[in-house]
N, C-alpha and C positions, 0 to 999 in steps of 0.2 A: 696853084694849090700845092701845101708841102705834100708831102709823101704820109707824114703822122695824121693827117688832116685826111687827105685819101683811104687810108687805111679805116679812121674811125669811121667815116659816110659809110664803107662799105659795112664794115660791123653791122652799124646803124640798121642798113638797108638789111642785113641777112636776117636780125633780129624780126624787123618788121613784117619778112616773107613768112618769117618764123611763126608771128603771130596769126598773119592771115593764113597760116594750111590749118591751123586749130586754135578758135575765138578762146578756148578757156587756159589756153597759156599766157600766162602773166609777163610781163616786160623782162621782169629778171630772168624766170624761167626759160625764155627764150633766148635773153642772154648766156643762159647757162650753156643752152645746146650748141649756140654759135659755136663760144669758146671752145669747150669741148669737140665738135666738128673741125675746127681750124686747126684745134691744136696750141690756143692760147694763155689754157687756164685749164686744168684739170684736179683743181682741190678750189675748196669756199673761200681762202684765204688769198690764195692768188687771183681770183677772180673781182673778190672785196676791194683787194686794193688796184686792180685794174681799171676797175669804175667808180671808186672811193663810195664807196653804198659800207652802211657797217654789215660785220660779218652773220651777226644775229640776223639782219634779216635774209641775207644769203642761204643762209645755212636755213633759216626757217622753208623759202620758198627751193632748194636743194632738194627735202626731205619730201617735200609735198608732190614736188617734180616725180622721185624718185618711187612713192606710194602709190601715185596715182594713174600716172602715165604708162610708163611701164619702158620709158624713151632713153633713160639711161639708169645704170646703178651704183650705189653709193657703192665703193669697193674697201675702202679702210676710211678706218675713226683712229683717230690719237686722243683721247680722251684729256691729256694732259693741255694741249694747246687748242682744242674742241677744232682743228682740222677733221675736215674730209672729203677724201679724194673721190675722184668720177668718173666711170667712165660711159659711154653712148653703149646702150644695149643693140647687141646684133638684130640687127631686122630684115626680115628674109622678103626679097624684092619680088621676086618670083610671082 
C-alpha cells in the first residue's frame, strides 16, 4: 500500500471516529475537525480542494460546525475570495 493511500484510510478512519463520538456531525464536518486536528487544512478552501467537494458546501457545513457545536471557530473571513480560516476551539479535558 503507497504511503498517499495509507494516509487517506487513516483520514478516513479519524473522520469515522469522529462521527461516532457525536451521531449529529455530518461527514464533512468531521472532516473539517480531522484536518484541523492534524494540521492539514485550516481554511474552507484548502480543505475544498483537498477532497475536491465545492467550496459552497464546505463553507456552508464550516459555519454550521462553527454555530452549533462550539468545536472550533471560524477565526478570519476574506470576503473578497469568501475564504475562511479555522481553528479547534480550546477544550478543557479536565
Amino acid at each position: 500500500m503507497s504511503e498517499e493511500a495509507s494516509e487517506a484510510d487513516r483520514f478516513l478512519a479519524l473522520v469515522a471516529a469522529a462521527q461516532d463520538r457525536d451521531i449529529r456531525v455530518t461527514s464533512i464536518q468531521a472532516g473539517l475537525l480531522v484536518a484541523a486536528e492534524l494540521g492539514i487544512a485550516r481554511d474552507s478552501r484548502a480543505f475544498a480542494r483537498m477532497l475536491g467537494i465545492a467550496r459552497s458546501l464546505v463553507l456552508r457545513e464550516l459555519n454550521g460546525l462553527a454555530e452549533r457545536e462550539g468545536l472550533l471557530q471560524i477565526v478570519k473571513r476574506d470576503t473578497r475570495t469568501m475564504r475562511a480560516h479555522y481553528t479547534l476551539t480550546a477544550r478543557d479535558e479536565t
